[in-house]
N, C-alpha and C positions, 0 to 999 in steps of 0.2 A: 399599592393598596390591595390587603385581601378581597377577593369576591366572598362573602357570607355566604351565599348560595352552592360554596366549593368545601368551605366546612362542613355543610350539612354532608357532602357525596364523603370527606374525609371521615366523619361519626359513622356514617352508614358502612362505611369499607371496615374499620375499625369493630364495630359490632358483626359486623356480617364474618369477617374472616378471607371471604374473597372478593374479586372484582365482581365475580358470575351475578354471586348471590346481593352484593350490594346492590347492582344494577336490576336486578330482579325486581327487589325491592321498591327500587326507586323509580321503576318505569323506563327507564335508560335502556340501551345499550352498552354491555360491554366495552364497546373501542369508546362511547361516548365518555362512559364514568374516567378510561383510563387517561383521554385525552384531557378531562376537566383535574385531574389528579395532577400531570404533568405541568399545566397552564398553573396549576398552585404550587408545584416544587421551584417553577419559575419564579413565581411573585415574591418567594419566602425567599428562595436561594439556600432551598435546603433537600436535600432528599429525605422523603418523607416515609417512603415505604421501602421493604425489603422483601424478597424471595422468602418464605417459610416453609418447606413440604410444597404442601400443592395449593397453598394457602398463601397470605401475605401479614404482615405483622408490621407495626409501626418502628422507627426509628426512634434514638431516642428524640432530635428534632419533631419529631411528629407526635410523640405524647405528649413534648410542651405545649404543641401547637394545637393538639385536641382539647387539654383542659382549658386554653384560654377559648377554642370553639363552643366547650359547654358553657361557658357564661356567655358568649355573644350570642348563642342562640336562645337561650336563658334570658337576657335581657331584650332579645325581637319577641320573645311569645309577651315580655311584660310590655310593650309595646303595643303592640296587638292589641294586648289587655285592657288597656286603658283607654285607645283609639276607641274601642267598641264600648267601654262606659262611660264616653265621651258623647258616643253617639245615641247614649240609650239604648243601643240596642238589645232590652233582653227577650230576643225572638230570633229564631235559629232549631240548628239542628248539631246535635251533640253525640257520635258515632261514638258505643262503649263497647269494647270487646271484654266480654268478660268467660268463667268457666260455668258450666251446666246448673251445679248446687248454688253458686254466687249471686246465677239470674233468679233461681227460685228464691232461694235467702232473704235477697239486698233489693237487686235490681228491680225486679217487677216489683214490688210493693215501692219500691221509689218511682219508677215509672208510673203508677198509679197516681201517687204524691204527686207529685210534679203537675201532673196532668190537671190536679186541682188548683194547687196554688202556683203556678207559673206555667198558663197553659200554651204559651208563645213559645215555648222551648220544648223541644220535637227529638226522643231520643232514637236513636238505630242502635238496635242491637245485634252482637256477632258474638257467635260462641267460638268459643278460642280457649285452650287450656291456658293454666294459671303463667306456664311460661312463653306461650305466646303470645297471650297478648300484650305482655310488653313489649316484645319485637315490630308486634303492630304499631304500638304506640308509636316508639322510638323510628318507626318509616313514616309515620304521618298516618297510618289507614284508619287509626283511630285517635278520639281525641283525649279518651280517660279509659284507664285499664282497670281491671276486677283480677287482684291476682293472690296469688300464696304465695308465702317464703319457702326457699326451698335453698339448696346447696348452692352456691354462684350469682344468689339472687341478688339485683341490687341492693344496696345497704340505703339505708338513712342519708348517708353524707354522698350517695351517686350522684355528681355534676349536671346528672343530664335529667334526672326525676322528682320529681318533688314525691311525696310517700303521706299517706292518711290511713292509720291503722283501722281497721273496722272491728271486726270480731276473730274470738280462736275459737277450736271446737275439737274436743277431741277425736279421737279413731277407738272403736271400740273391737275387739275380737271376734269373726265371726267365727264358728265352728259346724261342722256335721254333726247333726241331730245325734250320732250315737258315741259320739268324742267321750273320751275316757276323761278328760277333765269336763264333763259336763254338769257335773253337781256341783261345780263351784262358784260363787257367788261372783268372782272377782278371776283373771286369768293373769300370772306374770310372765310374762314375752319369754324368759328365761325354760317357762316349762315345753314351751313350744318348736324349741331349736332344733331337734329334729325331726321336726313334721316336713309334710313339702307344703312349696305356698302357692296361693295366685295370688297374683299384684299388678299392678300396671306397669307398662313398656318404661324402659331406663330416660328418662329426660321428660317424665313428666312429673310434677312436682310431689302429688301420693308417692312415687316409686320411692324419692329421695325421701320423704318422713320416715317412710314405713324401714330403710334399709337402715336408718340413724338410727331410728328407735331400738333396733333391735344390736345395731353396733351396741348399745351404750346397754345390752342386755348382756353380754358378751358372745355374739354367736353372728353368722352370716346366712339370711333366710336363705333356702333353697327355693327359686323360683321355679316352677315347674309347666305354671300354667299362666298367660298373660294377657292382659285385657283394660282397656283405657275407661270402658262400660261398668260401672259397678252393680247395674242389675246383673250381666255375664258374670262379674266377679261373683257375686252372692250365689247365682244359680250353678256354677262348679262347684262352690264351697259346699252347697245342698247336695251335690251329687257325689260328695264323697272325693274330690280332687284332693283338695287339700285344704290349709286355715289361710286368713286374711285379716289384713286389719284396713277398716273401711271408716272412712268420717260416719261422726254420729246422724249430722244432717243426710246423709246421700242415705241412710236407713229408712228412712221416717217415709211410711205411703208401701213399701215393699212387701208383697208376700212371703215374709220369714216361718211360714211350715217348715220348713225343708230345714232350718240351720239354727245353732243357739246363737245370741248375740249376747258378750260378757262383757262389761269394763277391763279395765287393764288396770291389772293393780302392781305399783312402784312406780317407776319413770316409763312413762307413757309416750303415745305418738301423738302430737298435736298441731290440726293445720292453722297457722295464723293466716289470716285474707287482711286482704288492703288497698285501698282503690291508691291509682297512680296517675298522673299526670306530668306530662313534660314542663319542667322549671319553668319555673314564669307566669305560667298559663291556669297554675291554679285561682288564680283573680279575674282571670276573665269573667263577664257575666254573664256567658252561658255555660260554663263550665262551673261553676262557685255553688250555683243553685243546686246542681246534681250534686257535687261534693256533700252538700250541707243534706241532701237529702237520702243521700245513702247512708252515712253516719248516723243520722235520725233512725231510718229502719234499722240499722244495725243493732241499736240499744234496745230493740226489740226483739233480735235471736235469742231465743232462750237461754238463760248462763247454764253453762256447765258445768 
């Protein structure tokens, strides 16, 4: 008989890449995750993991044995789910990691919501970039994620997430007050190819819009200047670093003296956001409520 509780350390090792970092994760020990790895190559009678670099990588035994883990773990959170509609309970606390503009956006005016019409349900919030918190998610440290699509992101059909679109919002071009395209109504990314940029650090999900967008312009931005902040972004743009392309929402409240802010005209950079939840678990009832109520504020982001 599988231990269920050796799948989850098997998903964890598998996302995570190492033992270090899975056990990190999961609160463990190292020698413990390895020990609980070994006690499940036993049970399978299968070798599960292999040596990769300085990483680890599944077997093929071990990718069959993770997709049949994402529906067992998938059908424990619908478990859960039902246990607690069972029990009535819609009173709790519902831990959301989400990113900076998501909680201005979405989240707080849903934490507001809520507060009125489901006031037994107590949300925590953690700021976490769009590809964090689903890492979060997927260790447990949260129960619903606030996130963007980005290069690698999970897809629709990921075994291990269930996915609720909320809103997209474009990236609009920031420039220096005295930019030679500044009488222009409209900017195409193409005229910008060699400017230098600021953008944000490689593995956060702006970095990856902004490098596709400008793929699909034909050209590869020169980063020059980098930064996760997009007031920092805006206020090098003002100082003459170089151009950027910034979500429209992360503009709005900003003192823009310093920099012109243009649309992007042709194929443009656009962040799609989506709240997530681990398979199963979106019926819970304390998680369903927040669902329904960030979707709600969402149809209120202003269309773009």
């Amino acid at each position: 008989m599988i231990d269920p509780r050796r799948l989850r350390i098997l998903r964890a090792v598998a996302d995570h890449r190492t033992v270090t970092a899975a056990a990190a994760a999961l609160y463990l020990t190292p020698s413990a995750v390895s020990q609980q790895l070994a006690a499940l190559e036993q049970e399978t009678g299968h070798t599960l993991l292999t040596r990769s670099g300085r990483g680890v990588r599944l077997t093929a035994a071990g990718e069959i044995l993770l997709a049949h883990a994402h529906e067992v773990l998938a059908q424990l959170e619908r478990a859960e789910a039902e246990l607690a509609a069972y029990a009535g309970g819609a009173a709790g606390e519902v831990t959301v990691a989400a990113f900076a503009t998501g909680i201005a956006e979405v989240l707080a005016p849903a934490l507001a919501r809520l507060a009125r019409e489901h006031p037994g349900i107590r949300l925590r919030v953690r700021d976490a970039e769009g590809d964090q918190s689903l890492l979060q998610l997927l260790d447990g440290e949260a129960d619903l994620a606030l996130a963007v699509e980005y290069r690698g992101a999970p897809g629709a059909d990921d075994g291990r997430l269930s996915v609720i679109p909320l809103y997209a919002e474009p990236f609009d071009a920031v420039l220096p007050a005295g930019h030679p395209l500044a009488g222009l109504p409209a900017v195409a990314l193409a005229d910008l190819s060699d400017a230098e940029w600021v953008g944000q650090y490689p593995g956060n999900p702006c970095h990856d819009v902004t490098l596709l967008a400008c793929e699909l312009a034909g050209f590869q931005p020169r980063f020059v200047h980098s930064s996760d902040d997009f007031r920092a972004v805006t206020a090098l743009v003002g100082a003459g670093a170089g151009v950027a392309l910034v979500p429209r929402s992360a503009l709005r409240g900003m003192d823009l003296k310093e920099v012109l802010v243009r649309p992007v005209s042709g194929p443009s950079a656009t962040r799609r956001v989506f709240a997530a939840t681990r398979r199963g678990a979106e019926t819970h009832p304390l998680i369903a409520p927040v669902l329904a109520a960030l979707s709600r504020e969402a149809e209120r982001v202003p269309g773009y």
